[in-house]
C-alpha positions in Angstrom: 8.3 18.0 9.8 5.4 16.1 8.7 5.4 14.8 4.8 2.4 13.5 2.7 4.9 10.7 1.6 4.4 9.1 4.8 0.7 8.9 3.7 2.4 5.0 2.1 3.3 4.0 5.7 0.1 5.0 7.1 -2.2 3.3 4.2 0.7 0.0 4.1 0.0 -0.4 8.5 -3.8 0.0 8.0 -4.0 -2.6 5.2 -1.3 -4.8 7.1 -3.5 -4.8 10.3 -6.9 -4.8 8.5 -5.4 -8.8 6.7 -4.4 -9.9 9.8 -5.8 -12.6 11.8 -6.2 -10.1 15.0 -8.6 -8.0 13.0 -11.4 -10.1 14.3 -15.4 -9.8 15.5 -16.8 -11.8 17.8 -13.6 -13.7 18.0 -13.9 -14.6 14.7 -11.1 -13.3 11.9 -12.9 -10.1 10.1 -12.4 -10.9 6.3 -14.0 -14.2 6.3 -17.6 -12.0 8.2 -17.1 -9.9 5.2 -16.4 -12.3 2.5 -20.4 -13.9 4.2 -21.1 -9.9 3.6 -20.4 -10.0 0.0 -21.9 -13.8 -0.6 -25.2 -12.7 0.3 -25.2 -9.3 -1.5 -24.3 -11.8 -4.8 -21.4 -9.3 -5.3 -17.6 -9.7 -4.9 -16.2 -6.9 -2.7 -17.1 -4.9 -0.2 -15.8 -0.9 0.4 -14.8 0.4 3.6 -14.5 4.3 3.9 -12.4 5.4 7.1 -13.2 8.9 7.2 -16.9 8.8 6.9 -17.0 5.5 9.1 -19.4 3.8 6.2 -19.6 -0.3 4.3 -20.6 -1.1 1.1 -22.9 -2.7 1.1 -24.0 -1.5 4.1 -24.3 -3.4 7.3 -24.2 -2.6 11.2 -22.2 -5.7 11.9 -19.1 -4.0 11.2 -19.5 -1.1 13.2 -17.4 -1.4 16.1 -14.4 -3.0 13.6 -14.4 0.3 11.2 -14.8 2.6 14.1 -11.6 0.9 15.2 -9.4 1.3 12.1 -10.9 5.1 12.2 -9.2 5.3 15.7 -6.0 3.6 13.8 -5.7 6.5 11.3 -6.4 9.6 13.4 -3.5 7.7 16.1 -1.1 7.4 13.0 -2.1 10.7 11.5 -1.6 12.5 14.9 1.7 9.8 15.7 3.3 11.3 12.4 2.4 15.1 12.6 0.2 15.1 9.6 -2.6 17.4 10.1 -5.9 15.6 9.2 -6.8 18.5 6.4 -4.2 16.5 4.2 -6.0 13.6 4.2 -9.4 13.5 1.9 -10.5 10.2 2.2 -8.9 6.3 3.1 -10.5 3.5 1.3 -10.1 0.1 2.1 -11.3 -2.3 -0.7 -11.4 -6.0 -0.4 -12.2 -8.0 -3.4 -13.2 -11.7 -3.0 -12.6 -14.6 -5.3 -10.3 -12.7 -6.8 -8.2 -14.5 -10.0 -4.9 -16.4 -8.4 -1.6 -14.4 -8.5 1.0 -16.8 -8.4 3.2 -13.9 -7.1 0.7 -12.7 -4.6 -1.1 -15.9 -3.7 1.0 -19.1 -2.6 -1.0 -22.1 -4.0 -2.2 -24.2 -0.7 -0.4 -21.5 2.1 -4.0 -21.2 3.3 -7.4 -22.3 2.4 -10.2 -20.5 0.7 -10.4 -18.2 -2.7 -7.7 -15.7 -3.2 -8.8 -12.3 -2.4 -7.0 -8.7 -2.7 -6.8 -5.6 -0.3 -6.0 -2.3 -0.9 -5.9 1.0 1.1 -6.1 4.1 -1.2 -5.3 7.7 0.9 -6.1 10.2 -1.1 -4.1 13.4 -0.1 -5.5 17.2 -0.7 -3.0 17.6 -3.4 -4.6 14.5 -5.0 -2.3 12.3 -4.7 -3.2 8.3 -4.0 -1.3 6.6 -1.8 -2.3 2.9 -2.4 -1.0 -0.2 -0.5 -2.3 -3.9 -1.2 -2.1 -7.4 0.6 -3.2 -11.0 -0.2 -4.4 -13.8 1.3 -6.7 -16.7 0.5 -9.8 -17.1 2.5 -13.2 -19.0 3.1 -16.9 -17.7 4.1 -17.4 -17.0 7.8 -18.5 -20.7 9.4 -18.3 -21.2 13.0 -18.8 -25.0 12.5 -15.2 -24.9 10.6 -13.0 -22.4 12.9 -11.7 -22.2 16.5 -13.3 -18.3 18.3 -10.8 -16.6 19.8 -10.0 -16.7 23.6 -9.2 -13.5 23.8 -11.3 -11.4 26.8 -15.1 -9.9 25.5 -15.1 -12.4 22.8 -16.6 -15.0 25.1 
């Protein structure tokens, strides 16, 4: 029997997948595309919203990626039973330049700004189920990173 607890596990594997290096366009890792996103909007995060499939600010370059992670949450919603009436909306936030956590952040693990994630379900009962990650990052520049080999990205 399905529970809206498991609404945790669902937002914690979308944000865990949506850091990682594989989350990539054009062969190039995702977050540092968006972090160019939010450099030339002069703001410091950008808002993805799974259910309606829509980025603020808005731009088609990320189409295909939040299309993606829409697939991801009807596969987990379907994979744990939990009918997709439960589920009102999944936000995924990412804040750049975000202040340094010493907890969160490990000074030098990686280069850039620190930035923050978070996925927020909110349930129909209206309940948030919030999961963040960390990691430090850089502006998308071709000139300073390797593309990935992986096939279509050529």
């Amino acid at each position: 029997m399905a529970r809206r607890k498991e609404l945790g596990s669902i937002a914690s594997g979308i944000i865990g997948s949506f850091n990682s290096r594989n989350n990539d366009i054009d062969g190039y890792w995702a977050i540092g595309k968006l972090y160019n996103l939010v450099v030339q909007h002069e703001i410091k995060a950008v808002f993805v919203d799974l259910r309606t499939k829509e980025i603020t600010p808005p731009s088609n370059n990320f189409d295909l990626m939040i299309t993606n992670y829409h697939n991801m949450l009807n596969r987990l919603l379907v994979k744990h039973n939990i009918p997709s009436e439960w589920v009102i909306s999944v936000k995924i936030s990412v804040v750049f330049e975000a202040e340094y956590e010493n907890k969160h952040h490990y000074w030098r693990s990686a280069l850039g700004n620190p930035c923050n994630l978070k996925c927020d379900i909110l349930d129909d009962n209206g309940r948030h189920h919030v999961t963040y990650a960390y990691n430090n990052c850089m502006p998308h520049d071709p000139s300073k990173e390797s593309q990935s080999c992986r096939v279509g990205n050529l």
